[in-house]
C-alpha positions as CSV (number, residue, x, y, z in Angstrom):
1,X,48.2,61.6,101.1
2,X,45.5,61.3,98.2
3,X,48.2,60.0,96.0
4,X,49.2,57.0,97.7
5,X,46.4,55.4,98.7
6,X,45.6,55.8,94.7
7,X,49.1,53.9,94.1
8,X,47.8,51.3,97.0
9,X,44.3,50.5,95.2
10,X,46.4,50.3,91.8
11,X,48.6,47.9,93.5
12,X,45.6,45.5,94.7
13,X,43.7,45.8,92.1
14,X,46.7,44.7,90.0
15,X,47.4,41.7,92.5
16,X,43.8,40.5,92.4
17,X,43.5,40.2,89.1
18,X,46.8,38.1,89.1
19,X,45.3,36.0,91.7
20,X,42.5,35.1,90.3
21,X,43.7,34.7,86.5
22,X,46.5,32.4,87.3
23,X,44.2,30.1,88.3
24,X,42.3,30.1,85.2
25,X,45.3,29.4,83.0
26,X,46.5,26.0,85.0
27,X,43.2,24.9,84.9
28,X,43.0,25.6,81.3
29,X,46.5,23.7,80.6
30,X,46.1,20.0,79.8
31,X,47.6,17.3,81.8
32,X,51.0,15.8,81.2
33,X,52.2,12.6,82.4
34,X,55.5,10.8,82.0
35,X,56.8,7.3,81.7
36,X,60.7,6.4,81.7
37,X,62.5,3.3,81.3
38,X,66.0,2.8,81.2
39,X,68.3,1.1,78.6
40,X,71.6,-0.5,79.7
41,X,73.8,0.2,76.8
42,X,76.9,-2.4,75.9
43,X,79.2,-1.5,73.6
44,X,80.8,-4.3,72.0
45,X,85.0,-3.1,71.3
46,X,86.2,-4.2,68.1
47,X,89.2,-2.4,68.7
48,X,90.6,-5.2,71.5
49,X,94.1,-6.3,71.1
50,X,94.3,-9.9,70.0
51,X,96.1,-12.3,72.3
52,X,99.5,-12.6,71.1
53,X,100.0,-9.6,68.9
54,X,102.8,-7.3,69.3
55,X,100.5,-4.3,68.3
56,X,97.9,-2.5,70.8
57,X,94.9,-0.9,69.2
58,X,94.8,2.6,69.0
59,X,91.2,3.1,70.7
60,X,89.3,6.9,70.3
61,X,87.8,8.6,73.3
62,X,84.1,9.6,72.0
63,X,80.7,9.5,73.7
64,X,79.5,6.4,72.7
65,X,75.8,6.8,74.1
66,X,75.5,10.2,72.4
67,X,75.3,7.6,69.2
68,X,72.3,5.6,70.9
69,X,70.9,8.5,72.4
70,X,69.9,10.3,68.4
71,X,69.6,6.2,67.5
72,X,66.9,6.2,69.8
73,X,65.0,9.2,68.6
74,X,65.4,8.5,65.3
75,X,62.9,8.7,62.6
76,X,63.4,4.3,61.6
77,X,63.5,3.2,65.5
78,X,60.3,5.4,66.1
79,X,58.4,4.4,62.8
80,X,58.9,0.5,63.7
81,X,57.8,1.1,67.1
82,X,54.6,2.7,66.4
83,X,53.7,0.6,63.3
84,X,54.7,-2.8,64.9
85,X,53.0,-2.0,68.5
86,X,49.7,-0.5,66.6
87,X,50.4,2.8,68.7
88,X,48.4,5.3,65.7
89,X,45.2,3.3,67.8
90,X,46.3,5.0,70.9
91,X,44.4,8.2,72.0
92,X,47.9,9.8,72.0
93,X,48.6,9.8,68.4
94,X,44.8,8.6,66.5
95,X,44.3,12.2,65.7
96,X,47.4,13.6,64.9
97,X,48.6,14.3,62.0
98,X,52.6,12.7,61.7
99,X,52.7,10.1,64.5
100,X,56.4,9.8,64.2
101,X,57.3,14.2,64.9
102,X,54.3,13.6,67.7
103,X,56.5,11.0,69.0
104,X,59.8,12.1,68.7
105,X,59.0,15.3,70.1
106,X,57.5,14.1,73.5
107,X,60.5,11.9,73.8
108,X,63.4,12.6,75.8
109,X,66.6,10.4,76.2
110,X,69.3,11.3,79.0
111,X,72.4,9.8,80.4
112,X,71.6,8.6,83.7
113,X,74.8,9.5,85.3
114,X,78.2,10.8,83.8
115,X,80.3,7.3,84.6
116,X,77.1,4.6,83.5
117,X,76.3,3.5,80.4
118,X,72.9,3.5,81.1
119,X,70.3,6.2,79.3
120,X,67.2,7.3,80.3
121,X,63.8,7.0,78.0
122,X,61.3,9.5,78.8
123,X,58.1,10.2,77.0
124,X,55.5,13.1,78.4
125,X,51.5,13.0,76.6
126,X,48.3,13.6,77.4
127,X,47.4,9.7,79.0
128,X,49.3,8.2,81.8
129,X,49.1,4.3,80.5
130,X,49.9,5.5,76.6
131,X,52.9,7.3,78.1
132,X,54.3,3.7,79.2
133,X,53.2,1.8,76.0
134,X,55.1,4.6,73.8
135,X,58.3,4.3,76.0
136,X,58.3,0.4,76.0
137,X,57.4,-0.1,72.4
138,X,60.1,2.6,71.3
139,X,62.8,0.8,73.9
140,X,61.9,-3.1,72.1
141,X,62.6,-1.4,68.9
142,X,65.9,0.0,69.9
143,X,66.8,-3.5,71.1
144,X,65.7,-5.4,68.0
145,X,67.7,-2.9,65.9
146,X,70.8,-3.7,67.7
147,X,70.1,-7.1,67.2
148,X,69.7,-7.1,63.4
149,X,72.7,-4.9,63.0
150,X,74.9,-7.3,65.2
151,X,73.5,-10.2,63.3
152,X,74.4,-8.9,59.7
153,X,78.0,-7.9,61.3
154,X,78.0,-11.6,62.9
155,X,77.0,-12.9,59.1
156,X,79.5,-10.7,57.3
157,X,82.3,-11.8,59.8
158,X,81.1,-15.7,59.1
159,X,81.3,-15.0,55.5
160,X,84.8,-13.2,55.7
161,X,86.5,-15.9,57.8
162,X,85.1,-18.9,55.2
163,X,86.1,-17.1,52.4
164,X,89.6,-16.6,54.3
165,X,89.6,-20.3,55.1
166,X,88.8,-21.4,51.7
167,X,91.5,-19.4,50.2
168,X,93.8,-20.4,52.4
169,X,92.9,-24.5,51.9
170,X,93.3,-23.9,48.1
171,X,96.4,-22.4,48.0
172,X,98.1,-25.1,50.7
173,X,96.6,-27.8,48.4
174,X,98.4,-25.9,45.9
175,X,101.4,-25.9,47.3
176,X,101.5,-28.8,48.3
177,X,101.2,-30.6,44.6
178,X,104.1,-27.9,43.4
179,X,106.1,-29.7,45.9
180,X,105.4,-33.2,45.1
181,X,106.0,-31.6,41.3
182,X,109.4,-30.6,42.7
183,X,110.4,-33.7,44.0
184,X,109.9,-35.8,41.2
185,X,111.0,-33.5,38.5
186,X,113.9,-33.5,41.2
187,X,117.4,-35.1,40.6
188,X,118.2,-37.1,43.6
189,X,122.0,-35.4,44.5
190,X,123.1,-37.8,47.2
191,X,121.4,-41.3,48.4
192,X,123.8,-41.8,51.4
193,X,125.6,-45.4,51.9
């Protein structure tokens, strides 16, 4: 009898201090908010047939969005985003010591769903309004990337198809003088009647 009422009181004594240290620890926690936005991702597909050609592209199956998803938590697309949106000002990041790691490593990007081509942008901090700054700014500098990289391909492509076009003008011009060469070097064989 004396011996389980001793394994009772160990039990409870056990369970209240449990009880009341749990407490202590969430309280002791800092709070953690989260912001998300979400990124509709295009792929533009060089690979398309051209009207008119015999041949069909051969076209890989790969997870395109796992290439935006490390894009977007990259080292370059985070640096722009907190330098061009003045986010080391933000109580967030004024007092840390690498910005970029702080940033990276409260951001989260997800696939929304399996079939969309849509990815999730999640950041978690210390400040609810920072949170949605830090998501925003690091979304507009995902975008603007994009843009630059499909304007330099838009420029190369420009400066591809004029070179093409300028080759192919010189050497019609110079075939056509070879064969206005031709015919006047040319005997004439037969004049008719």
């Amino acid at each position: 009898f004396f011996s389980s009422r001793r394994r009772h009181t160990r039990y409870i004594s056990v369970t209240g201090v449990q009880t009341c240290a749990l407490p202590i620890y969430f309280v002791r926690q800092p709070e953690v908010f989260q912001s998300k936005g979400r990124v509709l991702v295009i792929k533009q597909m060089p690979q398309m047939p051209i009207s008119g050609s015999k041949h069909q592209a051969v076209v890989r199956r790969q997870d395109f969005l796992a290439n935006d998803t490390h894009l977007i938590r990259s080292r370059d697309i985070v640096k722009s985003a907190i330098e061009e949106n003045d986010l080391t000002d933000t109580q967030t990041l004024r007092r840390v010591a690498n910005p970029v790691e702080t940033v990276i490593g409260g951001l989260t990007v997800d696939q929304v769903d399996e079939k969309a081509d849509i990815l999730e942008v999640r950041f978690a901090g210390p400040h609810p309004k920072e949170c949605g700054e830090i998501v925003n700014a690091v979304i507009h500098s995902y975008r603007r990337h994009l843009q630059l990289q499909f304007q330099n391909v838009n420029q190369d492509m420009k400066h591809l198809l004029t070179r093409a076009t300028d080759k192919l003008s010189k050497d019609l011009n110079q075939a056509e003088d070879e064969y206005a060469e031709l015919r006047q070097k040319a005997p004439l064989l037969w004049e008719g009647e």
